[in-house]
C-alpha positions in Angstrom: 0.0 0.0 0.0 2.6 2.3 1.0 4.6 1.7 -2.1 1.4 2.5 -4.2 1.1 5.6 -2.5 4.8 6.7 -3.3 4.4 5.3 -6.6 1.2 7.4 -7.4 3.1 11.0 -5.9 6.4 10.3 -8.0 4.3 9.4 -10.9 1.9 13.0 -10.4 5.1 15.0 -9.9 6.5 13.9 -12.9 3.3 14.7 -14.9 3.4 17.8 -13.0 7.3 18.9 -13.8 6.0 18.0 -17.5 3.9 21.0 -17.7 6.3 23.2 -16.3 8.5 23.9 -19.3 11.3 26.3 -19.9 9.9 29.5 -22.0 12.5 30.8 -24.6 13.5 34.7 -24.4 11.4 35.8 -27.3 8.1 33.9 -25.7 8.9 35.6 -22.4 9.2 39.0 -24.5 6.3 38.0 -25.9 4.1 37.6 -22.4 6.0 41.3 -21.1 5.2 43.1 -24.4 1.7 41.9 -25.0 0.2 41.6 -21.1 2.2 43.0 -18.6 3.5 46.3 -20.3 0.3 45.9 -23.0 2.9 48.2 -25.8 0.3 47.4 -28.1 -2.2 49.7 -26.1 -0.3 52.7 -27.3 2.2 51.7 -29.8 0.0 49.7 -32.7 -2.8 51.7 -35.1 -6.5 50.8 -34.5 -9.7 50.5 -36.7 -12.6 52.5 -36.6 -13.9 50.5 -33.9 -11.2 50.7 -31.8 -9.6 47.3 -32.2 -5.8 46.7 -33.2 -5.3 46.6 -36.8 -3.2 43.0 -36.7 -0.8 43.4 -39.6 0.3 47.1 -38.3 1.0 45.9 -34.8 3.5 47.9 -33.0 4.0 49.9 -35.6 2.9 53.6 -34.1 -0.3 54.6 -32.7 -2.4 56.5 -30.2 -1.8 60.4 -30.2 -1.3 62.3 -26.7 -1.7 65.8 -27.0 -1.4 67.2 -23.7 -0.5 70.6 -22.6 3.1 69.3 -22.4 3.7 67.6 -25.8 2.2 66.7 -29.0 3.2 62.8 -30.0 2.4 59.5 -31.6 3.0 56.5 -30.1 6.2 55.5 -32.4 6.8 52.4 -34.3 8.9 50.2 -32.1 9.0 47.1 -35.1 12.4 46.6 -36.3 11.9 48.2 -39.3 15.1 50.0 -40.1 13.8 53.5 -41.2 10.6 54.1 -39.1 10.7 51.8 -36.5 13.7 50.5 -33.8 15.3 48.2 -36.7 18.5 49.8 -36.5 18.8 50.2 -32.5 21.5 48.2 -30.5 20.3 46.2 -27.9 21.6 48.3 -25.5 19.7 51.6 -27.0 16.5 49.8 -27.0 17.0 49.5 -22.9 17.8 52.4 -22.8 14.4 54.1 -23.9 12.7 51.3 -21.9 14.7 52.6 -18.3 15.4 55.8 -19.3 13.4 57.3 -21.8 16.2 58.7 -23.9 16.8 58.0 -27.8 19.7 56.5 -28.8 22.3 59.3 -30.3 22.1 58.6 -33.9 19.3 58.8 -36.5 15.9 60.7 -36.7 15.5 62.3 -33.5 18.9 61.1 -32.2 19.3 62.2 -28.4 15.6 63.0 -27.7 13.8 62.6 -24.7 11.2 60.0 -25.4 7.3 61.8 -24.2 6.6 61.7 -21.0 3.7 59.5 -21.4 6.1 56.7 -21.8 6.4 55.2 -18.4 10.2 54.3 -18.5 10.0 55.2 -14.4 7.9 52.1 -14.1 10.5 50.0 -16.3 13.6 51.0 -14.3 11.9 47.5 -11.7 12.4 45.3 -14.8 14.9 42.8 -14.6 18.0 42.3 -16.7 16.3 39.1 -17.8 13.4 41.1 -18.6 14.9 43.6 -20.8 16.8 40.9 -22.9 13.6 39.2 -23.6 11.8 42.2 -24.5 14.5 42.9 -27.0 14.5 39.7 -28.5 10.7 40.0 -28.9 10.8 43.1 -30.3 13.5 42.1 -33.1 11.3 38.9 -33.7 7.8 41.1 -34.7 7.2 41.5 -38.3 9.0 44.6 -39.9 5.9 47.4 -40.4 7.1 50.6 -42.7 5.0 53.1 -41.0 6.2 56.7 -40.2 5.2 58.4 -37.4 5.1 62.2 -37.2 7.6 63.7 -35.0 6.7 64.9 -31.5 6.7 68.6 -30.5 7.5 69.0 -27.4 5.8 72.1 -25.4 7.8 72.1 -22.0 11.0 70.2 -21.4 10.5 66.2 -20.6 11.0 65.6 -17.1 11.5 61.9 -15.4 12.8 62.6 -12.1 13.9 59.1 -10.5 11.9 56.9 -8.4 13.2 56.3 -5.3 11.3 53.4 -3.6 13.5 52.9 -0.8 14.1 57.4 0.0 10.7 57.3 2.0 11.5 56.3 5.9 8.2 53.7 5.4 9.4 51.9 2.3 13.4 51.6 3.6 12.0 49.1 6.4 10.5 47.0 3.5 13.4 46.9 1.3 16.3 44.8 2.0 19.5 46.2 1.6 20.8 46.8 -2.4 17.4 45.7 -3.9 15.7 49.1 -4.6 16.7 50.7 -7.4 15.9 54.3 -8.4 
């Protein structure tokens, strides 16, 4: 009986461990981009009924215009003249964590708008930001240009400072806050 018993939990953790399975970069990228940080909420063009036109996805969309700035969501395919196509790796983190673009091209050096919440992105993980990279080169290539933001008052993004309030410094342990 008791062999049974061990016999029936080996044989449910292995069915168990064989639904756990490894998830490659781009897939993780994939889960970030499309759920978590939901890009295609600004960043990709909808119909007239408000729904995602599929074969334009991520390719520039929603337009702020807000006492502060005038802009398009840009096209972050990799599409070499409109879109993030001929960004390193390290420039696309860049504009993730810090809202900067990188120093060569269209717009080279610019403050991305403030809308774009690259505050929030300084908690991703290294991890994170590789797979979000590898997603983004991985999307289909869209040629769609974007028009230039104007920018009415200088971009701000002060840092976050998650461990600077007395309150929060008891909650984080030594070295994991970052601001």
């Amino acid at each position: 009986m008791l062999r049974r018993s061990i016999l029936a939990y080996a044989l449910a953790c292995v069915l168990m461990a064989g639904g756990a399975r490894a998830e490659t970069a781009i897939q993780h990228g994939n889960y970030l981009v499309n759920t978590i940080m939901a890009c295609g909420n600004c960043h990709s063009p909808r119909d007239g009924e408000g729904r995602i036109i599929a074969d334009k996805a991520l390719s520039g969309g929603l337009t702020f215009d807000t006492p502060a700035f005038l802009a398009t969501a840009p096209n972050i395919t990799p599409d070499v003249e409109t879109g993030i196509g001929s960004w390193s790796e390290a420039e696309i983190k860049r504009a993730l964590i810090e809202g900067m673009r990188p120093n060569h091209g269209k717009l080279a050096g610019v403050a991305l708008a403030a809308i774009m919440p690259a505050n929030f992105y300084k908690a991703l993980l290294p991890e994170d930001l590789t797979a979000i990279v590898a997603y983004l080169r991985s999307v289909r290539s869209v040629r769609n240009e974007v028009a230039a933001p104007v920018y009415r008052l200088p971009v701000h993004r002060g840092s976050i400072q998650a461990c600077a309030a007395p309150r929060a410094r008891r909650r984080c342990p030594s070295g994991s806050c970052r601001g």
